[in-house]
Phi, psi and omega in degrees: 000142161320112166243158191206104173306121176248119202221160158147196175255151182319158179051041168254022162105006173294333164309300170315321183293319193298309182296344183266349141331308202253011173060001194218145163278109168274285162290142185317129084246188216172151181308309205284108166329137161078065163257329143304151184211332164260170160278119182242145169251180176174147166265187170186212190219142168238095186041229224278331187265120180271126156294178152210101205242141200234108177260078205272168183280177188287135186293101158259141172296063214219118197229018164259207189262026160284189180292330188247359162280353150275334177276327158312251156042281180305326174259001164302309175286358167283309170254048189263334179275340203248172206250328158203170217243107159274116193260113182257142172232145168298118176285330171282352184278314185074197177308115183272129158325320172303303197299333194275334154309338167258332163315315151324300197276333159299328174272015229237336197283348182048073157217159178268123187256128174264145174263112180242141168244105191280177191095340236265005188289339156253090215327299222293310194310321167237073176253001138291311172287346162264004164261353172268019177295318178295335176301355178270343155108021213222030177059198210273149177298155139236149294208091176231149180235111163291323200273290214262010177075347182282122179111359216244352178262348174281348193248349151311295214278346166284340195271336193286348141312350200249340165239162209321153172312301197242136143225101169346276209305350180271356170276303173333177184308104165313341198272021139284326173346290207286018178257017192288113221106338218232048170299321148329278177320315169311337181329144178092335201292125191270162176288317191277102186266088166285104195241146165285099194252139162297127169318105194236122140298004163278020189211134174277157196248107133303113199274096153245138170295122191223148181183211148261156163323115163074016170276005186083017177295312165327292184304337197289328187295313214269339152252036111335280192270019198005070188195129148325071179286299149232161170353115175221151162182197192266003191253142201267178183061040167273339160297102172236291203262165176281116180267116165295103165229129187283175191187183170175133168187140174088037144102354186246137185316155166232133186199082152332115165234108188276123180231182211267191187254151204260083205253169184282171194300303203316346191255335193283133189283321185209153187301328147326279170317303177299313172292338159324296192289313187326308198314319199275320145331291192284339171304336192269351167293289202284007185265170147294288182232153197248121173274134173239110206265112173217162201282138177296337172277343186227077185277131197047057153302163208299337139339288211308308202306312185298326202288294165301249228334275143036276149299349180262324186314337188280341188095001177278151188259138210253132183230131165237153168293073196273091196279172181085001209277019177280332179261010168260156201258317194236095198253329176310336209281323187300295192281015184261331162291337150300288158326297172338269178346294197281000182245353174219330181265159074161036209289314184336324183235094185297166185021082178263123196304145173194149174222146174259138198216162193232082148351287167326279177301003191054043170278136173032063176237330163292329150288351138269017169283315180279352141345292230273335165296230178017312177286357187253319178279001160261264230290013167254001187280146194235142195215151199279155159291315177330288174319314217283317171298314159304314193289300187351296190290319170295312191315331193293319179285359173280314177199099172311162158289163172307149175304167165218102163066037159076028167235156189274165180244133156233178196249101199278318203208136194227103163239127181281148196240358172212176166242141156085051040244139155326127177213133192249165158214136177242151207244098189213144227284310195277018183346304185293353196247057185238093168338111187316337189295318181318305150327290170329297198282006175266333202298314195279022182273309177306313167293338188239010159247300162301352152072099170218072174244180199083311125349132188252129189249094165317134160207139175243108171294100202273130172289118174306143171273123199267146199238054171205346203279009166255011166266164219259000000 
């Protein structure tokens, strides 16, 4: 597929464009300069051409080991992948010392760079910056607004020398096309569509990383996947949007989501941030299994604690990362205050799965991929109804439900009806006078005869239908 580099200095607007490309608010935006930081992909559309559009952070003259000579750092390795490049410049601003600098250093990539002067809803204001545009040496500008929709057939028609003759994906089905533009109708629309699906290892399995601020989630992607992918460094909050990176081991797909660190709202501070966490949310709505990432010395504080809960209410199946574990000192002690934790805070989710890892150092990161394998194929399990009903009768003869005015209530029938988390519905003549323990106790019965552990296991209480009550 046809990749395309969206460059420039910060807060000219690549973000907006990369989102009216891709048809979905994908990306952070926002006023406040540098809200990228990392390189995000996405597929779209450019009218008739299917894309792969690469949304990087804003270019600064910064080539040490600060926060934004790492984010130089990050588009640099972004357009070592793409096939040409859109150099976006603020048209109300005009040419900037940065743009003729980094103009320079663009002519330098041997890639065909389009010059767009963004901003454009008002012709007059910039028809200065597109004539001082030619001086950048990058052919003729062209005159675009990502926010109004404008420009966008003149910067087709600039790129279309530059793609490919035949492209396959573009013989499939067109009606992505026509959603191209129609960024508005689109609000909400996700980057992950993690849908409930038949299990395929031709389908990537989706991971998202989650935690707190400064837990090591970054570094954990990036030695996973043994690459600088993304941003990493000592300052907490450097992640703000959720990065999707594909991957693969052991023959089965992957598709890694680095989300920002999670603090509770009293503490989150700006509208940046708050669309941050929303962002780390919802990955964790749309994903199959959540890596809950935590520091080792400071095991499950009451965030994290919130953080599980959070993922099993959603139904995702849950592994956590007990990073760092190379500075803990006192490691029996560590792991008993875990267990502790996770058996009275987490009582819900029996044997809930964990591994310890040293992220920084790549230690035991093939032992949590195959967890996270192992935990997925138990939040994939399916049990026969036949089997599920003899165990019913035993359990019910084992410890009946409570009486209701000295009659039995009974739990007449039991089938599981989904997968991804095992989810059962059972059929019982009294549901409402049906105990919560009780629940319980059929629940840890499933998990604990059928071994299903780790998993958040659904169960729905259905009213038995009375085959007497419409007669007279």
């Amino acid at each position: 597929m046809f990749t395309l580099a969206l460059v420039g200095r910060p807060n000219v607007g690549k973000s907006t464009l990369f989102n009216r490309f891709a048809g979905k608010k994908l990306a952070i935006v926002d006023d406040t300069p540098g809200v990228t930081r990392d390189w995000r992909t996405a597929e779209g559309w450019l009218f008739d051409q299917a894309v792969r559009i690469i949304d990087t952070a804003g270019l600064e003259e910064s080539f040490d080991d600060s926060i934004q000579g790492r984010m130089r750092q990050q588009t640099e390795a972004a357009l070592k992948t793409c096939d040409a490049v859109v150099f976006i410049i603020d048209g109300r601003a005009g040419i900037t010392p940065l743009d003729q600098h980094f103009a320079g250093w663009l002519r330098k990539q041997k890639k065909p760079v389009i010059l767009a002067v963004n901003k454009a809803e008002n012709d007059k204001a910039v028809q200065s910056a597109i004539g001082e545009g030619y001086s950048l040496g990058l052919g003729e500008p062209i005159a675009v607004s990502a926010e109004h929709n404008i420009g966008m057939e003149e910067l087709y028609h600039a790129l279309a020398p530059h793609f490919p003759e035949e492209d396959e994906e573009a013989e499939n089905d067109n009606d992505q096309a026509e959603n191209f533009g129609n960024l508005d109708e689109l609000e909400g629309a996700e980057d992950f569509e993690f849908k409930q699906e038949e299990d395929s290892p031709e389908k990537p399995l989706k991971i998202a990383i989650v935690g707190r601020p400064n837990v090591g989630k970054s570094t954990l992607l990036n030695s996973i996947v043994d690459d600088q992918r993304v941003m990493t460094g000592p300052e907490a909050g450097i992640t703000r949007d959720a990065i999707a990176v594909d991957w693969e081991y052991e023959g089965r797909k992957f598709k890694l989501v680095d989300t920002a660190g999670m603090r509770r709202k009293s503490k989150v501070q700006n509208n940046i941030e708050k669309m941050s966490v929303e962002d780390s949310m919802r990955a964790i709505r749309l994903a199959q299994l959540v890596i809950l990432v935590i520091d080792g010395s400071e095991i499950l504080e009451k965030q994290e604690l919130q953080i599980a809960e959070h993922i099993i209410s959603e139904g995702r199946a849950l592994v956590i990362a007990v990073n760092k574990w190379d500075a803990v000192e006192d490691r029996e002690d560590a792991l008993e205050e875990l267990d502790h934790k996770m058996k009275t805070s987490l009582a819900q989710l029996k044997d809930l799965p964990y591994q310890t890892v040293s992220a920084l150092n790549g230690k035991n990161m093939n032992k949590l991929l195959d967890r996270c394998l192992w935990t997925y194929e138990m939040w994939n399990t399916r049990i026969k109804t036949a089997g599920l009903n003899k165990w019913l009768g035993r359990m019910e003869s084992q410890n009946p439900a409570p009486l209701i005015s000295g009659r039995q209530n009974r739990l007449k029938y039991i089938t599981q009806i989904k997968t991804r988390p095992p989810t059962f519905a059972m059929w019982v003549s009294r549901p409402e006078k049906l105990p919560e323990s009780h629940k319980r106790f059929i629940v840890n019965g499933l998990r604990r005869d059928y071994k299903i552990p780790g998993v958040p296991i659904r169960l729905l209480i259905r009213k038995s239908k009375n085959p007497y009550a419409d007669k007279k």
